[in-house]
N, C-alpha and C positions, 0 to 999 in steps of 0.2 A: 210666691215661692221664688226664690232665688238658687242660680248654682253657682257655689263655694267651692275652692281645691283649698285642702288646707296640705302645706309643703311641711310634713311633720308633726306624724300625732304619737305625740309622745306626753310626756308628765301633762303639760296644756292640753295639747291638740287633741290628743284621743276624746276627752270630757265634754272640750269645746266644739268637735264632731257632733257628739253625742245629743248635747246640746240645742244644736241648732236644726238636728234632723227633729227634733220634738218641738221646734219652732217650724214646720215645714218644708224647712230650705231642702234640696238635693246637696249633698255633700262627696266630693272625692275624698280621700286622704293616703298619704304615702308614707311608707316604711323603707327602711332598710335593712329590716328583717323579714325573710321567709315567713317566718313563723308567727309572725303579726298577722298576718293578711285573712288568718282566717277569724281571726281576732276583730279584727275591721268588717269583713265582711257579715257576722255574726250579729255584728250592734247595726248593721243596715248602711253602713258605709260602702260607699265604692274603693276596695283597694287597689291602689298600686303600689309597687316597688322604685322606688326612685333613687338613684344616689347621684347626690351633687356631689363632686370631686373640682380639685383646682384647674383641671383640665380634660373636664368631660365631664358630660350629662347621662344619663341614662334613655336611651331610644324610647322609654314608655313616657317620659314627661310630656310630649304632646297630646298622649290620648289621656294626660292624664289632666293638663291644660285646656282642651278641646272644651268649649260649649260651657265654659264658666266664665262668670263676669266677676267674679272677685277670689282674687288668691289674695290667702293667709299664709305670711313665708314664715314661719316658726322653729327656725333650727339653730343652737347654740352654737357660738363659734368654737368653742373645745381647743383653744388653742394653749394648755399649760406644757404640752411637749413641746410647744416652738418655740425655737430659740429666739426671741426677743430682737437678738441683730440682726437675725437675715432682711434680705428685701422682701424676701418671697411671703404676701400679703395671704396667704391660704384662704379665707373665709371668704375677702376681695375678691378676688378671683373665681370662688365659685357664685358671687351673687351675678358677677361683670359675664361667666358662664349661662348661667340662669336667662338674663335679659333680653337678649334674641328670641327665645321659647316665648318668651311673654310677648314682645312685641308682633310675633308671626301670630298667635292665639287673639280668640276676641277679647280676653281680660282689659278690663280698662279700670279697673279697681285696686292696688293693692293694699296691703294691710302689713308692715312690717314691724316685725315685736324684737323692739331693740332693748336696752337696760339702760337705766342711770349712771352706770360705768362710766358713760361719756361723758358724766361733768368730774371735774377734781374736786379737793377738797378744800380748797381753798375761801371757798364759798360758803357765807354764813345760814344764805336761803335762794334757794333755787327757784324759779319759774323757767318758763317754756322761751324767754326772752335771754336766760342767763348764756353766755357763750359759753359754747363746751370744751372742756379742755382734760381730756384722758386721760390719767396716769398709765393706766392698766394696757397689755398688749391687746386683747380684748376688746377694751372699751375702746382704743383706735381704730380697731378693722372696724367695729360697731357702727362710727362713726364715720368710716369711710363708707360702706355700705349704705348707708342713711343718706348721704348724698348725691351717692351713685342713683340710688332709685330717684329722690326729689326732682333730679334735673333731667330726666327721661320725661320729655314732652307726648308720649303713646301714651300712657296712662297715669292714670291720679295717683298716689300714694300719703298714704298718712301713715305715719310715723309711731310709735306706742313705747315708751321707753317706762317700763315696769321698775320697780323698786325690788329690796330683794322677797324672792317667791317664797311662799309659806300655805300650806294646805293640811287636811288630817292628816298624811303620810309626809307631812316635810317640815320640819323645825331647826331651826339652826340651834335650839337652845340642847337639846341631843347630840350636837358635838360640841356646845360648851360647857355641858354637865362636869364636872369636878376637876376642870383643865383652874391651873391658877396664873397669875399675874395676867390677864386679859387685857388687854390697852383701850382706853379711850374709855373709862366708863360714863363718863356725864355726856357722851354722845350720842344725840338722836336717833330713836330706829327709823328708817322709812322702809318699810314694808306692804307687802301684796299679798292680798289671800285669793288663793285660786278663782274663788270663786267671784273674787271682784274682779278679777282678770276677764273674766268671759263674761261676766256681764258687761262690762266696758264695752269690750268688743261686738257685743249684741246691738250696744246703744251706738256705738261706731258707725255700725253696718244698717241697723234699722233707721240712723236720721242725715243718714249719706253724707259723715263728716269726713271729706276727701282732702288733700293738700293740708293736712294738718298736722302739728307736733302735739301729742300728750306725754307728759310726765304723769305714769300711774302709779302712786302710792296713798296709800291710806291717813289720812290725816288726825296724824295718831301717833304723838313723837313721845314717849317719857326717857329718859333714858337708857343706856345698854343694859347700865349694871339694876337698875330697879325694874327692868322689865325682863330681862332673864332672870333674875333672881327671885323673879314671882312665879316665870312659867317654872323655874325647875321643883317649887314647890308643888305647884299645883300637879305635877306628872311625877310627883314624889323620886326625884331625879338628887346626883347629889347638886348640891348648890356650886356657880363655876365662881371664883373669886378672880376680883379687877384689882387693877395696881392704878393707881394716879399718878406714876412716872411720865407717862405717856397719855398725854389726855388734852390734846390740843382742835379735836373734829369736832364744829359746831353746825357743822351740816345737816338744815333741813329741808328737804324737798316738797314742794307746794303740788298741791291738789286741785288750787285753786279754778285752774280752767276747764277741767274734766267736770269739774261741780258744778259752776256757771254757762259752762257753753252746751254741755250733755244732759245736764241737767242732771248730771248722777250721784246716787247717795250710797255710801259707803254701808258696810254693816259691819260695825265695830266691835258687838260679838262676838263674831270670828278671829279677834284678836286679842 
């Protein structure tokens, strides 16, 4: 049995809590709602209240750090209000926040769940060796934060950079249902279904793959426009229509070392 703090159980975290306590482990998890916590504590979690800010912690992260050997930091950088030119790094800052907690705690594991944001588009095919290079405000702080932890010599950290998330209750094809001139259609999907989210993270954690970068997506690229325009059939949605004005993303991102070094096998299924 192992103990786990997972730093946000939300759309992921709450499942992958859930998850893991039905694998044994002892699990924390924190909120930043009240009204979660009895929520948490109901499915057998240890709740806390936590809120990281760009300049301040919450007094309970230590008991909420205390007596875990692996934090899972799982919290979205949310930064479409920030204005793009300030300096002020929001997300930065609350990780650069965060890292004294960990280093006074025993953790010497972390897990951080970053996105594919951090490469551009530039790129025909992606591995874990490709240099990354952000367009997005997001996938910058991402990437800064991704370093911030690496180079923290107190504990191990591997890296987990998802592709875009997808579950029963999340589809992107549900906001592209009957939007028209859509850009990019002969562009690759790369995608994540929840549940290979957490299983990754199971096989992460069960074969103590530490110091390491994954790019997680599913390998399983057809493209935008023939693979929305299937799901919207099949969810009898209307159909979203693409323009080939704009259609220059041949962006596909590799699986390849999650398969080979994890040994893990996708389930395509779910896609």
């Amino acid at each position: 049995m192992k103990q786990i703090s997972i730093l946000g159980c939300g759309w992921l975290g709450f499942p992958l809590a859930k998850r893991l306590l039905e694998k044994g482990n002892s699990v924390k998890g924190s909120t930043t709602s009240e009204n979660k916590l009895s929520i948490l504590k109901d499915s057998g979690i240890n709740p806390f209240l936590v809120a990281l800010e760009s300049e301040s912690v919450s007094e309970s992260i230590n008991d909420f750090l205390s007596e875990s050997e692996i934090l899972i930091i799982d919290i979205p950088p949310k930064l479409r209000t920030v204005d793009p030119s300030s300096e002020k790094k929001v997300f930065v800052e609350k990780i650069k926040n965060l890292i004294p907690f960990i280093e006074k705690s025993i953790v010497k594991k972390v897990l951080f769940v970053s996105s594919t944001s951090v490469y551009g588009d530039e790129n025909d095919f992606i591995t874990e060796e490709t240099v990354p290079n952000p367009e997005t405000e997001s996938g910058k702080q991402l990437l800064l934060a991704e370093n911030i932890l690496l180079e923290n010599k107190n504990f191990q950290t591997t890296i987990l950079r998802f592709g875009g998330l997808i579950g029963e209750d999340r589809h992107p094809v549900k906001h592209l249902s009957g939007k028209e001139n859509l850009e990019n259609p002969d562009a690759p999907i790369n995608l994540i279904h929840q549940n290979d989210c957490m299983g990754i993270i199971e096989a992460i954690i069960n074969q103590s793959k530490w110091n390491e970068v994954f790019n997680a997506v599913a390998p399983f690229h057809p493209t935008r426009e023939e693979y929305y325009t299937q799901k919207a059939k099949e969810q009898n949605l209307v159909l979203p229509k693409f323009s080939s004005e704009k259609s220059n993303i041949k962006k596909v991102i590799s699986s390849g070392k999650i398969e080979n070094v994890l040994s893990y096998q996708f389930n395509l299924e779910n896609y």
